[in-house]
C-alpha positions in Angstrom: 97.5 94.0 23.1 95.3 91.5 25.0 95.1 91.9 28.8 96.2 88.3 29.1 99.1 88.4 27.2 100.3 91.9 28.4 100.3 90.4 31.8 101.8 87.0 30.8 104.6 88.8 28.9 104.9 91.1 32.2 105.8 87.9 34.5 108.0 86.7 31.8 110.2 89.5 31.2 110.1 90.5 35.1 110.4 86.3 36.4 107.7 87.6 39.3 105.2 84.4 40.4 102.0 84.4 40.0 99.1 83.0 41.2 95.0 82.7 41.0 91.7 82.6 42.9 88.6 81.4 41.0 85.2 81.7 42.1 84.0 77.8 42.9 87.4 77.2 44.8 88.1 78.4 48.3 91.6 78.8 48.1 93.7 80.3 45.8 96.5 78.4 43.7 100.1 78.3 44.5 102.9 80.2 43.2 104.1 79.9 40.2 106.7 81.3 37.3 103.7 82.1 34.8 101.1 80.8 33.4 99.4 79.7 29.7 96.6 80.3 27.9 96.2 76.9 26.0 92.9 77.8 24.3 90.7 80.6 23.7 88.9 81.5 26.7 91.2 79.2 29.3 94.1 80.5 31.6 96.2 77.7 32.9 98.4 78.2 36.3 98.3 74.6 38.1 95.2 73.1 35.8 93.0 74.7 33.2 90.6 76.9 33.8 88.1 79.0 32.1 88.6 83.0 32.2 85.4 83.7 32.9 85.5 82.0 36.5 88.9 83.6 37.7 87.9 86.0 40.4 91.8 87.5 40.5 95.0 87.4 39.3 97.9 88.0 42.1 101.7 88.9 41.1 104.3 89.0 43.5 106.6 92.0 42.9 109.1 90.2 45.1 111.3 88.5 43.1 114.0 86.3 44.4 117.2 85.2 42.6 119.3 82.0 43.5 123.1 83.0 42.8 124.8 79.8 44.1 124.5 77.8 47.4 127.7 80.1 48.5 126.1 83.5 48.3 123.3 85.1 49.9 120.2 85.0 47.1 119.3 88.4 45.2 116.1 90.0 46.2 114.5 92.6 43.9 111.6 94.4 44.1 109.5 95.3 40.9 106.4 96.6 42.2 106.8 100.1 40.5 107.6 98.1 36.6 104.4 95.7 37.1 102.3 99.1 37.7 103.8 101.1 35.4 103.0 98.6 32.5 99.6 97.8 33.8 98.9 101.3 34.0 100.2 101.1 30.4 98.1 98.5 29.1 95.1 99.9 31.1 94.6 97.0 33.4 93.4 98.2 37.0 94.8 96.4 40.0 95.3 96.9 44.2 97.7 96.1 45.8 96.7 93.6 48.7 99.1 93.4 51.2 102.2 94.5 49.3 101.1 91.9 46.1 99.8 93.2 42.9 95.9 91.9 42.5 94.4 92.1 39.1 90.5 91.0 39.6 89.4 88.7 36.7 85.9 90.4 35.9 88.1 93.0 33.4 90.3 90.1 31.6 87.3 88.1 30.1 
């Protein structure tokens, strides 16, 4: 399977947030639920951009879940599932201050 779509089925099935650095930008994106790939060669998070300039890919194995606005939200972590399917799909990551980094030179 594709790197890209491994990892984009990965934050689908596991509702983590995701985010991404490219190289000509100083600051990374913000969070979000996933992310597309609207044409060969692009990832899409906030705005297109081309694989090939994405210096990483961050998950954030925290995932919180909003019950009601009487009870406390559920917080899961799912660090050990994202490694254990990137180890899977033989995608290398760190982990960078408890979030999962992917680094973008491997997904082009």
């Amino acid at each position: 399977m594709d790197k890209l779509i491994a990892i984009q089925y990965l934050i689908k099935r596991t509702c983590c947030k995701v985010r991404l650095k490219v190289y000509h930008e100083d600051l990374a994106t913000e969070w979000r639920g996933g992310f597309g790939l609207p044409v060969k060669g692009y990832i899409e998070v906030v705005g297109p951009e081309r694989i090939e300039d994405v210096e990483w890919i961050e998950l954030d194995p925290i995932v919180v879940t909003h019950i009601g606005r009487l009870m406390p939200p559920e917080v899961t972590v799912i660090t050990d599932e994202i490694v254990q399917t990137l180890y899977k799909e033989v995608i290398n990551y760190k982990i960078v201050r408890g979030i999962v980094r992917i680094y973008g030179q491997q997904l082009q």
